[in-house]
TORGU-91629 format. One record per residue (C-alpha): x, y, z; residue number from 1; residue in one letter. Coordinates in Angstrom, 2 decimals, always signed. Example, Ala and Ser with C-alpha at 12.3 -4.5 7.8 and 13.67 -1.06 7.14 Angstrom:
# residues 2
+---------+---------+---------+-----+------+
!    east !   north !      up !  nr ! rest !
+---------+---------+---------+-----+------+
!  +12.30 !   -4.50 !   +7.80 !   1 !    a !
!  +13.67 !   -1.06 !   +7.14 !   2 !    s !
+---------+---------+---------+-----+------+
//
This chain:
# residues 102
+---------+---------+---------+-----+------+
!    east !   north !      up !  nr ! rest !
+---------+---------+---------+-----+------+
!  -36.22 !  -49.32 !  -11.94 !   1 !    x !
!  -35.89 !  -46.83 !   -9.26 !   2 !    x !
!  -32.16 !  -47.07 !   -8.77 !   3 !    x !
!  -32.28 !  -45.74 !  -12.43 !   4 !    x !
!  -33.37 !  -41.90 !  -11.35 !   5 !    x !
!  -31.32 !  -42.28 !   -8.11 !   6 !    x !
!  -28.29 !  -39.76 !   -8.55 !   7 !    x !
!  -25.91 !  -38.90 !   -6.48 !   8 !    x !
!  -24.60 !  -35.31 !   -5.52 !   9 !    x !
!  -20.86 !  -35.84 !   -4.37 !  10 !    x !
!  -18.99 !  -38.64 !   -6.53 !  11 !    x !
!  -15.61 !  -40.68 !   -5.51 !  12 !    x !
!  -12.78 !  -39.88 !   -7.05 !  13 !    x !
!   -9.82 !  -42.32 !   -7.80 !  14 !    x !
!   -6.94 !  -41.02 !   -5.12 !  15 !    x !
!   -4.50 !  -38.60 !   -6.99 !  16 !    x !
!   -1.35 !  -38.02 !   -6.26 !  17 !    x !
!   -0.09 !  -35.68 !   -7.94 !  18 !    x !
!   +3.46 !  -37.33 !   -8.44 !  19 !    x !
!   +5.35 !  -36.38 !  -11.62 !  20 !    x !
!   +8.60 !  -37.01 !  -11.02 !  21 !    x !
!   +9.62 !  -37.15 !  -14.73 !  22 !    x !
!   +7.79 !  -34.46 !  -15.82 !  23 !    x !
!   +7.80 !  -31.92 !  -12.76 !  24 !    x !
!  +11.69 !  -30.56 !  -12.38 !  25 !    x !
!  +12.09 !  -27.20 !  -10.76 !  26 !    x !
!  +11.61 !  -26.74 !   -6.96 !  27 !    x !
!   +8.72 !  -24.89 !   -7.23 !  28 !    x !
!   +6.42 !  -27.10 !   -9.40 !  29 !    x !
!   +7.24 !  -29.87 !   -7.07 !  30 !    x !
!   +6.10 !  -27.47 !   -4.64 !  31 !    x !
!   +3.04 !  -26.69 !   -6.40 !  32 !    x !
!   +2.74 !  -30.34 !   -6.26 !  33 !    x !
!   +2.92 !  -31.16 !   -2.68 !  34 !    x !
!   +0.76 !  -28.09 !   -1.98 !  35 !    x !
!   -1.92 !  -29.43 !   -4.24 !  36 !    x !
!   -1.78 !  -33.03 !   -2.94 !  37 !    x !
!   -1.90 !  -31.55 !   +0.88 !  38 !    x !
!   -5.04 !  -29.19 !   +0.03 !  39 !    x !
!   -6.97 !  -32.33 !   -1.94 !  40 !    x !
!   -6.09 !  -34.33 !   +1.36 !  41 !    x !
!   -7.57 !  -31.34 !   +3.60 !  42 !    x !
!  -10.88 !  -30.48 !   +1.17 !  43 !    x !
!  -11.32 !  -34.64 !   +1.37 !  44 !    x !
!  -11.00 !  -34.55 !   +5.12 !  45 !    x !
!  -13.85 !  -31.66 !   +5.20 !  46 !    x !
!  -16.27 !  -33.90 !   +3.51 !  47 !    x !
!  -16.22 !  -36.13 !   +6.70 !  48 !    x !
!  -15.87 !  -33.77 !   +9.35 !  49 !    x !
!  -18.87 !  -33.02 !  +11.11 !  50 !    x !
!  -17.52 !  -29.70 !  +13.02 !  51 !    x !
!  -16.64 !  -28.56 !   +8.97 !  52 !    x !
!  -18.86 !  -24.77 !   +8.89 !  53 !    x !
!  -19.51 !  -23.56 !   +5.33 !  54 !    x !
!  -16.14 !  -20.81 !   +5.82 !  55 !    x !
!  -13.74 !  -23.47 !   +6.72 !  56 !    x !
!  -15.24 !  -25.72 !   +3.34 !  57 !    x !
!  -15.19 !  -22.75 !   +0.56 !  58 !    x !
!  -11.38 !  -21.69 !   +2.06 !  59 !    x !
!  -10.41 !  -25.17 !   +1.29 !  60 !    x !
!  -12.12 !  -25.53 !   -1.96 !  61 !    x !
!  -10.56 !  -21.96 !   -3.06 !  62 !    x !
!   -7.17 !  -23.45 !   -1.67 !  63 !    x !
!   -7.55 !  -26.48 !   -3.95 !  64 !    x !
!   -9.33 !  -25.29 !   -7.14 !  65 !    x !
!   -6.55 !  -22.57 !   -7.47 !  66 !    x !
!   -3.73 !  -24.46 !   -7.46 !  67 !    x !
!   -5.34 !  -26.87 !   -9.49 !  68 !    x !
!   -6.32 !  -23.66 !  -12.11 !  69 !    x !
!   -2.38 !  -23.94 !  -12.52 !  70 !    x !
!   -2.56 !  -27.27 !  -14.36 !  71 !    x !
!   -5.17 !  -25.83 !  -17.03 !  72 !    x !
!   -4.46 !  -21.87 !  -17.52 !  73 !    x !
!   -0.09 !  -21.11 !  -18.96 !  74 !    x !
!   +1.63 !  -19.64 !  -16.01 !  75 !    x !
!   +2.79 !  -16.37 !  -18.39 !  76 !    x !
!   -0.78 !  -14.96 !  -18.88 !  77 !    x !
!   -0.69 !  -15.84 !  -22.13 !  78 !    x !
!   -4.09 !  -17.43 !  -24.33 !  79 !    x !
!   -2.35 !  -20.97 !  -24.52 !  80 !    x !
!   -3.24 !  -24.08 !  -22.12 !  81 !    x !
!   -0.59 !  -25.20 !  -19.95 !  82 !    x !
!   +1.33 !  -27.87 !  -20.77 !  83 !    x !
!   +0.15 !  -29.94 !  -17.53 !  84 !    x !
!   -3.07 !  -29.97 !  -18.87 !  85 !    x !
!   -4.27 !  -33.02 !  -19.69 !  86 !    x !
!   -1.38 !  -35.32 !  -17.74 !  87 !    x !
!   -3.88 !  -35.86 !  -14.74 !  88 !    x !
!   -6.93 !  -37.80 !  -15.86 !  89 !    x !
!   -9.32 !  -37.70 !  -12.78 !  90 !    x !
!  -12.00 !  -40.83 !  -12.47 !  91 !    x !
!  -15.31 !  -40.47 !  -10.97 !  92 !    x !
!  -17.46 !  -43.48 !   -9.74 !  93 !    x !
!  -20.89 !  -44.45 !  -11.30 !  94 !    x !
!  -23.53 !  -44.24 !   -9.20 !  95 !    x !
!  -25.50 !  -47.38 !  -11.23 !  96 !    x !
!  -21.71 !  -49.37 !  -11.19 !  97 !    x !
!  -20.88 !  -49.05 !   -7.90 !  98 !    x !
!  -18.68 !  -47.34 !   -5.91 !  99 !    x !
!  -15.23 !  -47.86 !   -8.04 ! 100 !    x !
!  -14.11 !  -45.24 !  -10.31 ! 101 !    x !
!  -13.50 !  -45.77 !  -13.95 ! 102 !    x !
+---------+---------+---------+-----+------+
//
């Protein structure tokens, strides 16, 4: 039963993407795209890297959490959600299941 209180701080994610080539049209989301797949890639790298100082970890999380604030808050300032909201479903592993996210 000891496994049962065990919990993990950092969880796996499922690799995203970020490819929406139906949905995503203009230059600059497909920018906003590649910029956000790029910064995931670099905060993920961080994780590993063992000359990583706290500075170089919160820049990259800022980098990534920001662009990714994009997908949740309308791009006009208004009080309505964007419509990219909900089109990325992220899935986090289970630390009594395994290591493969559902």
């Amino acid at each position: 039963m000891t496994h049962w209180f065990h919990r993990n701080p950092l969880k796996a994610t499922a690799p995203v993407s970020f490819n929406y080539y139906g949905v995503v049209t203009s230059p600059a989301a497909s920018k906003i795209c590649s910029d956000l797949r790029s910064s995931r890639a670099r905060l993920l790298e961080l994780f590993t890297d063992l000359s990583c100082n706290p500075e170089m970890m919160k820049t990259a999380a800022d980098a990534y959490f920001s662009l990714l604030q994009g997908f949740i808050n309308s791009l006009d300032e208004s009080s309505q959600e964007s419509k990219l909201r909900y089109i990325q479903n992220f899935k986090w592993t289970d630390t009594l299941q395994g290591q493969v996210p559902r």
